[in-house]
NUGUTI-370342 format. One record per residue (C-alpha): residue number from 1; residue in one letter; x, y, z. Coordinates in steps of 0.05 Angstrom, whole numbers, plus 5000, padded with zeros to 4 digits. Layout:
<pts>
seq type x y z
NUM A X Y Z
...
</pts>
This chain:
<pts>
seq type x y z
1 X 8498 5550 2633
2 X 8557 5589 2653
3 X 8603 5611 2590
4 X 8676 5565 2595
5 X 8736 5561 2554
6 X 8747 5498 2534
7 X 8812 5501 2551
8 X 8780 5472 2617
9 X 8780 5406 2589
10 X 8843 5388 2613
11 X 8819 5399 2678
12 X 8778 5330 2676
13 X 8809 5295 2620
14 X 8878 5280 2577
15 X 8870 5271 2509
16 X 8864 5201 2474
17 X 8900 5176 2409
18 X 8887 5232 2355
19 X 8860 5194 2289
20 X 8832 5219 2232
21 X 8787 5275 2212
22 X 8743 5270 2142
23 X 8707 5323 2104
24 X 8660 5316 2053
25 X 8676 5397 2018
26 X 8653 5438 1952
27 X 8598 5434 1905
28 X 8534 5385 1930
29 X 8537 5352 1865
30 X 8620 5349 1867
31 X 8646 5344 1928
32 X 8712 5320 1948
33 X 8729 5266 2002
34 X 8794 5300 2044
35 X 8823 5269 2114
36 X 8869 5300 2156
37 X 8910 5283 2225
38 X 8869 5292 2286
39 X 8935 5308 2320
40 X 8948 5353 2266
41 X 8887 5385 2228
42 X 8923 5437 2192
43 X 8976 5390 2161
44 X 8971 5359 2103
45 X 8900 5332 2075
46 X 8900 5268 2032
47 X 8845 5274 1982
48 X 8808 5210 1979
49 X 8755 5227 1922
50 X 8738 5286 1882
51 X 8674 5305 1841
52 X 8636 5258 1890
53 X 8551 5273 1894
54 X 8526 5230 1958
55 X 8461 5198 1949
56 X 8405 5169 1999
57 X 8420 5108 2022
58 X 8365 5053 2034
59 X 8380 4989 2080
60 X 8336 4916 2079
61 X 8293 4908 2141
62 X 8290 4973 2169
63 X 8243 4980 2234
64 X 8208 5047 2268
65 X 8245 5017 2325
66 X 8314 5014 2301
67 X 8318 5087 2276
68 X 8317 5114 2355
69 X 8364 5060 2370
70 X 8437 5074 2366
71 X 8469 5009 2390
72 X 8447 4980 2323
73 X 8464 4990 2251
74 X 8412 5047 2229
75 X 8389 5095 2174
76 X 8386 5167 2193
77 X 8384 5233 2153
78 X 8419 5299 2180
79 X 8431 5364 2144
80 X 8400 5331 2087
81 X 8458 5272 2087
82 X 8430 5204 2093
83 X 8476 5149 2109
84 X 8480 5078 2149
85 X 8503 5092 2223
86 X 8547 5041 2251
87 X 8548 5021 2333
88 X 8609 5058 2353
89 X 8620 5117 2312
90 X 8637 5093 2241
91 X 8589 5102 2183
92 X 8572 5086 2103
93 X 8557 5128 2058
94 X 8528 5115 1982
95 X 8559 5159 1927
96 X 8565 5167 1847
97 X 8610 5211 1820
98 X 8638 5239 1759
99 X 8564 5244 1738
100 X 8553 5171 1744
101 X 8613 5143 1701
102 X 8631 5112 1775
103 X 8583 5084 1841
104 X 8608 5057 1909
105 X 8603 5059 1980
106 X 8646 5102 2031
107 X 8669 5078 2092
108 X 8684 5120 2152
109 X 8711 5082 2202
110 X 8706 5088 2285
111 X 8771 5131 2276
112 X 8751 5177 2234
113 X 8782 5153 2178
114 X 8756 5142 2107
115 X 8765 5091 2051
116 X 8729 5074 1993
117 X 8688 5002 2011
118 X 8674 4991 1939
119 X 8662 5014 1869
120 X 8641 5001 1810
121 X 8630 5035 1742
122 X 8564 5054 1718
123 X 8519 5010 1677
124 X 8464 5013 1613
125 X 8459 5073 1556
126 X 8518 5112 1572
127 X 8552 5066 1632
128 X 8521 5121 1677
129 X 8467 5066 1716
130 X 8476 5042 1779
131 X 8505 4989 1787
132 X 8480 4954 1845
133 X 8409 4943 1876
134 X 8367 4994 1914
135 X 8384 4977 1991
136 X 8438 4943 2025
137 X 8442 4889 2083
138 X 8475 4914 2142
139 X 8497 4880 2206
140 X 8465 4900 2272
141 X 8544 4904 2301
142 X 8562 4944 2243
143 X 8613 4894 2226
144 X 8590 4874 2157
145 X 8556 4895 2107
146 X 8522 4855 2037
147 X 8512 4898 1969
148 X 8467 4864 1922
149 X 8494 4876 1846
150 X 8440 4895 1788
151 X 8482 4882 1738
152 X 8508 4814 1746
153 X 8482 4754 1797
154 X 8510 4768 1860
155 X 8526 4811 1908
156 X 8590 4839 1940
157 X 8609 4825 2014
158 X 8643 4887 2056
159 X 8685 4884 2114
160 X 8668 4937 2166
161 X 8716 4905 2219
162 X 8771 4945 2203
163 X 8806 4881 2161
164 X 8814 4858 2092
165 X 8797 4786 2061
166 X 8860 4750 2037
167 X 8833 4728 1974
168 X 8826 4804 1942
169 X 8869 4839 1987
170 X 8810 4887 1997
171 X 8748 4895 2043
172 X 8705 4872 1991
173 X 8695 4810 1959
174 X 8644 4779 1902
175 X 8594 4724 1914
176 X 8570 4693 1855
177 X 8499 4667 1871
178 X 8443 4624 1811
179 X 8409 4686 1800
180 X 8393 4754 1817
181 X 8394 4772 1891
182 X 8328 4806 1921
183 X 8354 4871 1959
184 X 8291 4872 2004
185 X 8316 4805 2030
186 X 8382 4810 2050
187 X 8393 4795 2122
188 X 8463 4799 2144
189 X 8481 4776 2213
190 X 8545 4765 2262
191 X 8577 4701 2213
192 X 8525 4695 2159
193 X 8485 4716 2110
194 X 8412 4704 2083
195 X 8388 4725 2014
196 X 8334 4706 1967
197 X 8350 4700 1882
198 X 8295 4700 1831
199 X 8297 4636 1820
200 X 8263 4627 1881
201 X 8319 4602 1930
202 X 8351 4621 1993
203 X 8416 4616 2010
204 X 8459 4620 2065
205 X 8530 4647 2059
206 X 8586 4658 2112
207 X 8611 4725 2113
208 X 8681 4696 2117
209 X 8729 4705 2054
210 X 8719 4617 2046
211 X 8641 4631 2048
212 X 8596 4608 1994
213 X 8526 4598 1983
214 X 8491 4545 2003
215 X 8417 4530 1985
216 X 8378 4527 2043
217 X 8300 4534 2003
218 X 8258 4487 2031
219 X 8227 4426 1983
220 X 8189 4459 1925
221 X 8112 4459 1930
222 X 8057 4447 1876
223 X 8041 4539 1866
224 X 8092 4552 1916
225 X 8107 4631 1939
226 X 8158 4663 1968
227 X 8146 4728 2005
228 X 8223 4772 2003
229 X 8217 4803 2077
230 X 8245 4754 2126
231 X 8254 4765 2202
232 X 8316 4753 2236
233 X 8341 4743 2305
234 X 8399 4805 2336
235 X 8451 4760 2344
236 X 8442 4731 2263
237 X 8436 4666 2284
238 X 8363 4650 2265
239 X 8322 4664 2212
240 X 8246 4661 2200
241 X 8216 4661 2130
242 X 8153 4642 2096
243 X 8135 4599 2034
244 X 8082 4559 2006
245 X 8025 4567 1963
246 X 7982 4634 1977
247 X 7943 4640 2041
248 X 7963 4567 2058
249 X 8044 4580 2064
250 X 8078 4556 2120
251 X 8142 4587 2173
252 X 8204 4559 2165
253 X 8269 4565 2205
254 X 8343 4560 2189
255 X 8396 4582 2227
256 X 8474 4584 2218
257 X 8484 4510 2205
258 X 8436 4454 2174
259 X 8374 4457 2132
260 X 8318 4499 2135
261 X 8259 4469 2181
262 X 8187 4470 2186
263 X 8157 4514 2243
264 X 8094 4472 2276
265 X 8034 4530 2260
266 X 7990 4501 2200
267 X 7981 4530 2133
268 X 7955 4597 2139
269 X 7956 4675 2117
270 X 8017 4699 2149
271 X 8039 4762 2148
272 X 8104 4782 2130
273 X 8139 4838 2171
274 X 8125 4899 2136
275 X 8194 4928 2134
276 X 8203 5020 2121
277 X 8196 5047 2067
278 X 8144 5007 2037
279 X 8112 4987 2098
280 X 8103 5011 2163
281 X 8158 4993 2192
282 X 8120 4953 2262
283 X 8137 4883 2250
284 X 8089 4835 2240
285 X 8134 4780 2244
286 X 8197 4792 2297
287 X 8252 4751 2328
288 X 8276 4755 2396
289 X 8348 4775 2405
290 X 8372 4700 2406
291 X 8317 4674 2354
292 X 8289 4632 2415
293 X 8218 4669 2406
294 X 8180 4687 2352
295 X 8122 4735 2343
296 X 8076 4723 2280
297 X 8007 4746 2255
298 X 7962 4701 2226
299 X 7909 4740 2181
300 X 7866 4692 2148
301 X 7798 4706 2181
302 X 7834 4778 2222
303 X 7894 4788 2257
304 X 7908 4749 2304
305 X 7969 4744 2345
306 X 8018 4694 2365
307 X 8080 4683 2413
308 X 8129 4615 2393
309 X 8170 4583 2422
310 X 8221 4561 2363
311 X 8245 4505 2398
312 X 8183 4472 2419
313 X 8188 4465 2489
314 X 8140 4513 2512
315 X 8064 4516 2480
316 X 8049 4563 2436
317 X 8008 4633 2460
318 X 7951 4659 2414
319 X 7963 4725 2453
320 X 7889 4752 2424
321 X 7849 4690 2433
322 X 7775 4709 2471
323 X 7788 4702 2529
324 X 7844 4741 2537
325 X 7825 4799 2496
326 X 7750 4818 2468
327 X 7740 4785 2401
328 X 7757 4832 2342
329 X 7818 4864 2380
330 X 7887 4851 2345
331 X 7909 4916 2322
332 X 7983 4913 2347
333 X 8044 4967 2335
334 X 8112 4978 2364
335 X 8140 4909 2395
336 X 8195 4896 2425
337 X 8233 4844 2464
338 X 8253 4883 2517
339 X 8284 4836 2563
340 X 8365 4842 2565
341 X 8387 4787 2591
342 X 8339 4731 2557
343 X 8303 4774 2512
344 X 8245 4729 2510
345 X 8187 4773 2537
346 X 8148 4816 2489
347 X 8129 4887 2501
348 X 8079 4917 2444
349 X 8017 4954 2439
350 X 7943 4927 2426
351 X 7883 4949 2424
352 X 7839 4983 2376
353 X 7870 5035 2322
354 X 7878 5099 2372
355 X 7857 5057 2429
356 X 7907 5015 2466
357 X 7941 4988 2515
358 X 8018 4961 2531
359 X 8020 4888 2542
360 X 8083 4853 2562
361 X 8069 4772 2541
362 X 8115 4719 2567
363 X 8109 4636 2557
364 X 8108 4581 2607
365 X 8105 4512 2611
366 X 8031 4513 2626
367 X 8014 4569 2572
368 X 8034 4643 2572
369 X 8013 4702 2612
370 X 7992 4776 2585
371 X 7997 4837 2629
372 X 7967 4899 2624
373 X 8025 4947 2641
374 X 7994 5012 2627
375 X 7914 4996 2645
376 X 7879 5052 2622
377 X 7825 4997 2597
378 X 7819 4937 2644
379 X 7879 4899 2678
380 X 7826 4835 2678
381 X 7820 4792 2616
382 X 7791 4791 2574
383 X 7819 4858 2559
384 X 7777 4910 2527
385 X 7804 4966 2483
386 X 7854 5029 2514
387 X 7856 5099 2518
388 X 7928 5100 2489
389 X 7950 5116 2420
390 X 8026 5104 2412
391 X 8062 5136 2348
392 X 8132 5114 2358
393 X 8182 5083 2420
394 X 8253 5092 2432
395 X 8283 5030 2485
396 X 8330 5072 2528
397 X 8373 5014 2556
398 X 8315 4970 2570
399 X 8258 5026 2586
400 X 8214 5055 2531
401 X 8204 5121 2511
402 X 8143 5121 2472
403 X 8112 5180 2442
404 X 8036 5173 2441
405 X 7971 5227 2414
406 X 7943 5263 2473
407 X 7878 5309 2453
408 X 7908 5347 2403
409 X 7975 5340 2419
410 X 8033 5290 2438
411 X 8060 5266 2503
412 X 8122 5218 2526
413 X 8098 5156 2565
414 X 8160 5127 2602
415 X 8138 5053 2612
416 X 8190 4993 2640
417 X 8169 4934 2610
418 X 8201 4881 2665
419 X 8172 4922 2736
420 X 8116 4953 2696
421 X 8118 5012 2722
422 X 8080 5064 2674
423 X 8078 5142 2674
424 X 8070 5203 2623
425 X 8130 5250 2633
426 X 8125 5304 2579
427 X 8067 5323 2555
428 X 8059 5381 2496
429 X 8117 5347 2439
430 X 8113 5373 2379
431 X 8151 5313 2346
432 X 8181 5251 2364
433 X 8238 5253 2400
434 X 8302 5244 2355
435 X 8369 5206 2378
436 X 8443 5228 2378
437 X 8500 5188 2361
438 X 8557 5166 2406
439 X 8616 5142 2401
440 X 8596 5084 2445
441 X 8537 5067 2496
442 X 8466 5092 2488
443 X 8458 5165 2460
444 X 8420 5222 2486
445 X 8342 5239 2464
446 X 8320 5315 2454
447 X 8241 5318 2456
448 X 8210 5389 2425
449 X 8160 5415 2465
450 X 8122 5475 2463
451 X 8153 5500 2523
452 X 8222 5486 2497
453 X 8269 5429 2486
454 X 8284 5377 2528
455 X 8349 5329 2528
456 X 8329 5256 2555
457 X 8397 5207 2574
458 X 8395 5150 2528
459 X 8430 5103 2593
460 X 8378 5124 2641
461 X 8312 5145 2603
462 X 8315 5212 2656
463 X 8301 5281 2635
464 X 8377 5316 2642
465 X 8364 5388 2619
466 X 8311 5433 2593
467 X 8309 5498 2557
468 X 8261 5553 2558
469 X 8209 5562 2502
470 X 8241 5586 2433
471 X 8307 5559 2455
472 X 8328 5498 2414
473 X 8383 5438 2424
474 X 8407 5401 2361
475 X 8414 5315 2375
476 X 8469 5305 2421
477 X 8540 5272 2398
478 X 8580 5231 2454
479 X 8648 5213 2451
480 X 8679 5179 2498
481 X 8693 5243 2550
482 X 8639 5281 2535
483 X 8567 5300 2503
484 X 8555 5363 2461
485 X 8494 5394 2439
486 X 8483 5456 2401
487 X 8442 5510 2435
488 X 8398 5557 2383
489 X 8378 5622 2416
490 X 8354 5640 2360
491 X 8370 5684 2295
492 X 8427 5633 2285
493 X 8462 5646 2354
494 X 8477 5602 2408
495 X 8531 5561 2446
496 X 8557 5505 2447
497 X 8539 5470 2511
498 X 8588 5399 2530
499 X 8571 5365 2586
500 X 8591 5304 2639
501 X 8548 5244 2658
502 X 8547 5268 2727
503 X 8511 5334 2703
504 X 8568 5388 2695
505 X 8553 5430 2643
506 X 8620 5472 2599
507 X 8586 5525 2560
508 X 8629 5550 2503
509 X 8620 5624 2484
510 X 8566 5661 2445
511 X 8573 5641 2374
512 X 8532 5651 2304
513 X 8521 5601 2257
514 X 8541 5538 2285
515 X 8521 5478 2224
516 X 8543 5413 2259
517 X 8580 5381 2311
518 X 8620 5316 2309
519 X 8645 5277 2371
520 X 8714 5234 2357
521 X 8725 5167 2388
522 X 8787 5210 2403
523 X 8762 5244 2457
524 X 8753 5314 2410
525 X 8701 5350 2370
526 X 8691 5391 2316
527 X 8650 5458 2305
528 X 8629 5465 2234
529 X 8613 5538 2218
530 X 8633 5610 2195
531 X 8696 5577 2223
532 X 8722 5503 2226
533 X 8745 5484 2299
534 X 8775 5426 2335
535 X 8770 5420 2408
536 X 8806 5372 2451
537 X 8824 5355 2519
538 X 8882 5422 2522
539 X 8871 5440 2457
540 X 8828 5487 2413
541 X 8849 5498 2346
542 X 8818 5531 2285
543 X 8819 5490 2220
544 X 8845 5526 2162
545 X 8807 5499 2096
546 X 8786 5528 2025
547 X 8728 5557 2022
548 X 8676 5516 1999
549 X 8597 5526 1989
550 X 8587 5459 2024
551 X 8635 5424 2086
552 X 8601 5369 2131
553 X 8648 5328 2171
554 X 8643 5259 2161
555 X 8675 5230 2228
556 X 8648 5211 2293
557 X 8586 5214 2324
558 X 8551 5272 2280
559 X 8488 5309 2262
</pts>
């Protein structure tokens, strides 16, 4: 990479509206919340919050799948800050502060710009509790987002969309519910939210300032169970739970309108999904993008699984059934509905533990049909076990990533799940690969390898640049002119290297000690190191701030 002064970005680019810029600075356990002009970052900063200590964050119904997927709402944890990413740039943050005599949520919107989404004061012996439950719902979009209370029944609706609801003037707003809310089942969606209470009902609730719960719990049943993880479709329109008594509950549906329904598969041992952190995180109960299909697991004698049609037109598949694969197969991990423009057709991986295949599975009128996409064990049913052993898949705009064991290492298997075309194209990781963030679109993959790092375009799944061994790249950040990654020679030197979609690469000069960079849905970014920098389309300006023992900018796409 040839060193550039980034005064060259005029050369392919004007600048776009300057926003806001927002620092988290100070102490780790009291920081203050500052903003300052974009157009302007050494004018005046508006403090927003002072001895603030941010806290891990937790969300309901957290997948392997959606933590490498940044066109979702997702959890992620960099330079030891975890926080909810948001599709497009914004983020939220969990806090206390004043040593717990306060607790909320902070809000850093697509412009950089920060705002407190709600707080409350602490709770219990000493009103230094927290005040609300242990995870948050989030909305896929990013537009919403539900906060279960602890200390009263309820929870508290935020506004992510950049508006306020008329009834409090704010971008929160309290639903009363009959009891406590469950924070493990709150599924937010586009309009609407699901939650369970304690006193075993569900209830639907639009996010809209007029919304209020309605009780959507199916008729009570002689030892009747509820299990808290529920599955729901992308778009929020759908939602799959189970109830009943043990081992004999049943699925029921209920979407945004009308009661909840009765799914046609009989009583059984269902499994629920299996959501992170508790469990692993591979759903064993998933719903296409549009809730039109629904994957399930029936345990009762051993796994076996199933592909339904929710709207019972098409039969239902019992995708391990003999004589499609060998009896005692239905190990599965890692599904996905692949397909974007219907999303009905199932990618996922089965076999036995460590030996597997990819299958894509599809229904028809006259049953459904399995393909072996990868067919390192037979491509004839009934199937036997695989060679494969997938760890963990990233969908890159409709093609998978997946990182699988190979002998005693790892490799990346790039598989498409609609042409089925199948081929290992790194071999030697030494982790999973780990997304960026952008501003927009699909973000950028960097794979470690033993041989050096390796950057992987989130919009075509194709390898983009490569370093040599001992030569590291931090996640890359896209804004909406450019990407940016962080390249570690070593001993805490490097450059910073921003590049073009169509491969031009802008080195910046030899530096030491770069901490983070942030792209702006501005157009800029900022260096966070010995010194604080902005750099912009024409413009590269050093920040003047107090010194502080800790600064992470909040803004943008970030690491």
């Amino acid at each position: 990479m040839r060193p550039t002064s980034p005064f060259l970005f005029a050369v392919f680019a004007s600048a776009l509206s300057a926003q806001s810029l927002t620092f988290a600075e100070g102490n780790p356990t009291a920081l203050q919340i500052v903003s300052v002009s974009e157009a302007a970052p050494n004018g005046p900063a508006t403090v927003l919050l002072q001895g603030v200590e941010l806290l891990p964050i937790e969300i309901a119904a957290r997948t392997l799948a959606q933590e490498l997927d940044p066109t979702v709402s997702r959890r992620v944890v960099r330079n030891g800050l975890a926080r909810v990413e948001l599709p497009g740039g914004g983020r939220l943050l969990r806090y206390r502060r004043l040593g717990g005599q306060f607790w909320g949520f902070l809000w850093i919107a697509a412009d950089g710009g920060a705002q407190v989404a709600l707080e409350a004061p602490g709770t219990g012996p000493g009103a230094l509790n927290d005040p609300f439950g242990d995870r948050i719902g989030v909305a896929p979009d990013g537009q919403h987002a539900v906060v279960p209370s602890a200390a009263v029944a309820g929870c508290h609706v935020l506004r992510l969309d950049g508006g306020t609801f008329s009834s409090t003037g704010r971008i929160d707003r309290f639903v009363a519910t009959s009891d406590n809310v469950f924070p493990t089942s709150v599924m937010v969606g586009a309009s609407h939210v699901f939650l369970q209470t304690d006193d075993e009902h569900l209830w639907r609730c639009a996010l809209a300032d007029t919304g209020t719960p309605v009780d959507v719990s199916p008729p009570a049943v002689l030892n009747g169970e509820w299990k808290d993880q529920m599955a729901m479709s992308r778009d929020g329109t759908r939602l799959v739970f189970l109830y009943g008594p043990r081992d004999q509950q049943r699925l029921w549906m209920v979407g945004t309108t009308g009661p909840a329904t009765m799914l046609p598969p009989p009583p059984s041992k269902y499994e629920e999904p299996g959501y992170l952190p508790e469990d692993p995180g591979e759903p064993a109960m998933l719903l296409d993008h549009t809730g039109s299909r629904l994957l399930f697991v029936d345990s009762i004698v051993r796994d076996e699984l199933f592909l339904l049609d929710t709207s019972g037109t098409l039969p239902t598949l019992q995708i391990t059934e003999d004589n499609i694969f060998q009896p005692y197969i239905g190990v599965h991990i890692l599904p996905f509905f692949s397909d974007p423009l219907s999303g009905s057709k199932l990618t996922l991986a089965i076999g036995d533990a460590g030996l597997m295949d990819w299958f894509r599975v599809e229904l028809g009128a006259t049953g459904g049909t399995v393909v072996n996409l990868t067919a390192t064990g037979s491509v004839q049913q009934p199937f036997p076990a695989g060679q494969l052993d997938p760890r963990q898949a990233a969908d890159a705009n409709g093609t998978l990533l997946i990182t699988e064991q190979s002998g005693a290492g790892l490799a990346m298997r790039r598989l498409d799940p609609l042409g089925g075309n199948s081929a290992v194209v790194q071999q030697n990781l030494l982790a999973a690969p780990v997304a960026g963030s952008a501003t927009a679109g699909p973000a950028d993959l960097v794979v470690r390898t033993s041989g050096g790092d390796r950057l992987y375009r989130g919009d075509t799944a194709n390898l983009f640049a490569s370093t040599p061994t001992g030569v590291s790249l931090t996640p890359p950040v896209h804004g909406p002119l450019f990407a940016a990654t962080w390249v570690h020679l070593g001993n805490g030197l490097g450059v910073v290297a921003y590049y073009l979609p169509d491969g031009t690469i802008i080195a910046g000069n030899l530096e030491l000690g770069v901490e983070q960079l942030c792209a702006t849905a501005a157009g800029g970014f900022v260096v966070v190191g010995p010194q604080l920098r902005y750099i912009a389309p024409g413009t590269a300006a050093t920040i003047t701030r107090p010194a502080a023992a800790v600064r992470v900018c909040l803004s943008g796409a970030g690491g």
